[in-house]
N, C-alpha and C positions, 0 to 999 in steps of 0.2 A: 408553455409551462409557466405556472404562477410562483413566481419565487419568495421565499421568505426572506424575513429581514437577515436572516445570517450567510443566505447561501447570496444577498446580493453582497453580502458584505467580504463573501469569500472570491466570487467572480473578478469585484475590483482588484481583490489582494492579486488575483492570476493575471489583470491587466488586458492589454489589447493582444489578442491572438491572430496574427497573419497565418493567413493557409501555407506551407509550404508551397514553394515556384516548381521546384525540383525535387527530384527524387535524388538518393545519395546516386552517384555516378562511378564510386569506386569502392571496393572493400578487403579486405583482410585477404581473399581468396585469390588476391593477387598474385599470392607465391611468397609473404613476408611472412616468413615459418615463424619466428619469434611472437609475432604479433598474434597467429593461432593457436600457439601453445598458454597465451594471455589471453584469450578466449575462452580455451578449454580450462582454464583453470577458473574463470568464473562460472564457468557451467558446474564446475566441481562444486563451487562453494552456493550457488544456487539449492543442488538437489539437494546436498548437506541440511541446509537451513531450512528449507522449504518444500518439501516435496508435493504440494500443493500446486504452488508454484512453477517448481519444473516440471510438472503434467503436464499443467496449462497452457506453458509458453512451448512445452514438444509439439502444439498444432497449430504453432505456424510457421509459414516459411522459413527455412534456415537461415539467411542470414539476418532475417528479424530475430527468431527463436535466439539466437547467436548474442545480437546486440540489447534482445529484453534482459538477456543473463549477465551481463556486462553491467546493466542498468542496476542491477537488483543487487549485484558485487560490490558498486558505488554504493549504495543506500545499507549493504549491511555491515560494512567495514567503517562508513561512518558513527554506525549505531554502535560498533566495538568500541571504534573511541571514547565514544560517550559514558558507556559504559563501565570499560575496563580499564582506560587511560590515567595516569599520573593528572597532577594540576598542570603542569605546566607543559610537560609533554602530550596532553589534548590537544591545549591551545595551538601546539608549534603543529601536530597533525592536522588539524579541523582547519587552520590558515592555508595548510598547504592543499587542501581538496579544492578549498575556497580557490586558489591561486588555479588549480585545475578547471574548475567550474568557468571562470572567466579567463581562460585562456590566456593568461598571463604569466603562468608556469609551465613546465612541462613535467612530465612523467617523471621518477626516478627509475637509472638504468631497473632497478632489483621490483619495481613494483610493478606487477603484471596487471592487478585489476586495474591500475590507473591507466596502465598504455589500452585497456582494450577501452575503458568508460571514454577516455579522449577521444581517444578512435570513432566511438558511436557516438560520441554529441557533436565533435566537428559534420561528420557525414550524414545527420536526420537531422542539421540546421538545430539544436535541441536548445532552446533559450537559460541563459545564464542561469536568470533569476529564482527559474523553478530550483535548480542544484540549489544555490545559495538559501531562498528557505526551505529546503530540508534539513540541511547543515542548521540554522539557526533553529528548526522545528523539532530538531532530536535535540537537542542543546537545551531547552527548556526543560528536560529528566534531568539539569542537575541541579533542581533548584525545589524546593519541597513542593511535591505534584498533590495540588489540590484544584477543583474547578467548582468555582459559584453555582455555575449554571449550565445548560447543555448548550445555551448561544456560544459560551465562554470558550467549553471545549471542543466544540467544532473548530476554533482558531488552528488548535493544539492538532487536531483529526486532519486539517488542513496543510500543515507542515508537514508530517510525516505522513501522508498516505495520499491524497489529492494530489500535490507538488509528483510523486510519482506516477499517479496515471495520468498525467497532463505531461511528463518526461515522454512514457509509456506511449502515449497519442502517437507523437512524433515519428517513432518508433515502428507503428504497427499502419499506419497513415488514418488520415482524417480528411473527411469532404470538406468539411467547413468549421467554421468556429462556434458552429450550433452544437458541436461536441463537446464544450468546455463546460458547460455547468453540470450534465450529465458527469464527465470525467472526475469532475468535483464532488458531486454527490456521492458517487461510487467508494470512492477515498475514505469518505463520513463513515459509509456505510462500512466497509470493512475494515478500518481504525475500531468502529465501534464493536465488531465483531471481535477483535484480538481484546478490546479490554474488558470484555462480558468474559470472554472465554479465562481469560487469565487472573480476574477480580481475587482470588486467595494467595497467587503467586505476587501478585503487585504489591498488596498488604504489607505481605512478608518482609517486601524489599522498600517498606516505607511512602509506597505511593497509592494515592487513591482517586481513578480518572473518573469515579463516580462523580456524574454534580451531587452537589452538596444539595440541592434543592429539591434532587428528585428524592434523596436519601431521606429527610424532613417530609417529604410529603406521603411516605409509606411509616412513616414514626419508626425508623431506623437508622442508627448512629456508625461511628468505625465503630463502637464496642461490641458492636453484633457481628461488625467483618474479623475483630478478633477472635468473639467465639466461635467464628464457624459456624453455626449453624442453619439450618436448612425449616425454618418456622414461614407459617402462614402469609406474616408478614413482605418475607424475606420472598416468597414465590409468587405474589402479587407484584412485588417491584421489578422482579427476572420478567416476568408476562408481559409487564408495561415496556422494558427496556428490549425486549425481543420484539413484540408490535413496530415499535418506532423504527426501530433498524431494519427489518424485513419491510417498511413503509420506504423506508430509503432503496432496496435494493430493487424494489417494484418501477420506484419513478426514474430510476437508474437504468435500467432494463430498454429504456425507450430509447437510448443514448447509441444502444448499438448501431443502426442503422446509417447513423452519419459517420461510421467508422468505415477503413475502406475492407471488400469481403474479405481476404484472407485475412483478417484480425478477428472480426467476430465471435467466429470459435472459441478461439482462445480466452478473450477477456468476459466473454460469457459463460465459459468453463471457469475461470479465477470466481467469479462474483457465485457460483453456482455451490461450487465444491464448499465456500466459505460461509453457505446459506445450512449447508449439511451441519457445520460447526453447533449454529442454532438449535439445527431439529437433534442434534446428539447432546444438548445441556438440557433441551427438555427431557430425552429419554434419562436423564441423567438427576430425572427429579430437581433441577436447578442446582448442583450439588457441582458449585467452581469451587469449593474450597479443596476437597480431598481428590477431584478426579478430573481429569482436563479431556475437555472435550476435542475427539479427531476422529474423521474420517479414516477409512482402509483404504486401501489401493485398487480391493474392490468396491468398496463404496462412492468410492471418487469416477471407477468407469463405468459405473451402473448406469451413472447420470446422464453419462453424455449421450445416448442414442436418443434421449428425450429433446435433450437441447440443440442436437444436431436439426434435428425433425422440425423445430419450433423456427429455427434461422432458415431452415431453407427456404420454408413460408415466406420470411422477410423480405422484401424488394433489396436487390441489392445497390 
């Protein structure tokens, strides 16, 4: 695969990737009823958030499906802080996940998603460094969200969504470390999805993950994301910005095979259901401002007997 300057720029960010030696050797299902009711409760706050998500990860094995929900508990409780948190009481949170992430803290008795995320990163070997820029890559939304360029905001796409499907790797197992710029891409490609889909709602909330360069190059400013509306212009730059992202999920696609099989499914169902996101903004006449684009529940299992069909072909 021929890499671009940004995706070699994003490879180094992720560093040298050893194969796991081992597989985890023990888990939750030991009998430590505490530690599965901190399980089930990140399964709760999964489906909650995401029910995209908790489809995708219900195909595979349990105690991956188990420790993906765990995963995804860590990354949206970080995202609350971010979000909802005090000045100063972020900080003291975001240190203390940080202190989680490197293992130099422990759980609080009362915090459940922490005891199960500890649990699942001590047990899939899960590298420090990915937790820590997420932590620093959701932390960049407190600061006025604007990007140059789309090299730029891939850094930004990198942090919050790549750092998790390289957690995710871990997780669901990986042949080799030929899975990591794929893992990468995939992260691009559906960071880019959530910010196409949400462009009216981000507005609102003062942030704009548009490059600014793509914005100039279709002769479109924010004062056209203020008006809202849905002109010639505006549908030339959706086409362009869907192209590129569906370009990402293509060369991503190639990535599965180096995943180990009971993973495939699943993370080809996530990349799948999130392509439907696309084909439901075009149905949508390109119109994020007043209507947000989502799949149904049967839209989302429509899909999989195709993709089911397409992996079995796969060499495993």
């Amino acid at each position: 695969m021929i890499q671009t300057q940004w995706e070699n720029r994003l490879i180094n960010l992720a560093g040298k990737v050893t194969h796991p030696a081992t597989r985890p050797d023990l888990s939750y299902w030991a009998g430590d009823a505490s530690l599965e009711k901190a399980y089930e409760l990140c399964g709760q706050i999964a489906v909650h958030h995401s029910k995209s998500f908790y489809l995708a990860s219900a195909l595979l094995p349990e105690e991956k499906r188990s420790s993906v929900r765990a995963l995804y508990a860590f990354c949206r409780t970080v995202d609350d802080i971010v979000d909802e948190g005090t000045l100063i009481g972020r900080e003291v949170e975001l240190n203390y996940w940080r202190g989680l992430a490197q293992g130099i803290l422990h759980p609080r008795p009362d915090d459940l998603v922490g005891q199960a995320w500890v649990d699942t990163r001590s047990r899939y070997h899960i590298p420090a460094q990915y937790a820590l820029q997420l932590i620093d890559g959701v932390s960049r939304d407190l600061g006025a969200v604007r990007y140059a360029t789309f090299d730029e905001l891939t850094t930004y796409c990198y942090g919050v969504a790549s750092t998790v499907g390289l957690m995710s790797m871990y997780i669901v197992g990986f042949k080799s470390a030929e899975a990591v710029p794929y893992a990468i891409k995939l992260g691009v490609a559906l960071q880019m999805t959530n910010i196409l889909r949400d462009i009216g709602e981000d507005f609102r909330n003062s942030r704009v993950y548009l490059p600014q360069e793509d914005l100039r190059a279709f002769n479109l400013t924010e004062t056209d994301l203020a008006i809202s509306l849905v002109t010639p212009q505006w549908r030339e730059f959706m086409k362009f910005q869907l192209f590129r992202t569906r370009q990402l999920y293509t060369e991503a696609a190639e990535g599965l095979k180096h995943l180990e099989r009971d993973g495939q499914l699943a993370i080809g169902a996530a990349a799948d259901f999130y392509q439907g996101i696309l084909e439901t903004i075009e149905a949508n006449d390109y119109d994020v401002f007043s209507k947000r684009a989502s799949l149904s529940a049967w839209g989302k299992l429509s899909r999989l007997p195709r993709l089911w069909l397409n992996l079995s072909g796969t060499p495993g």
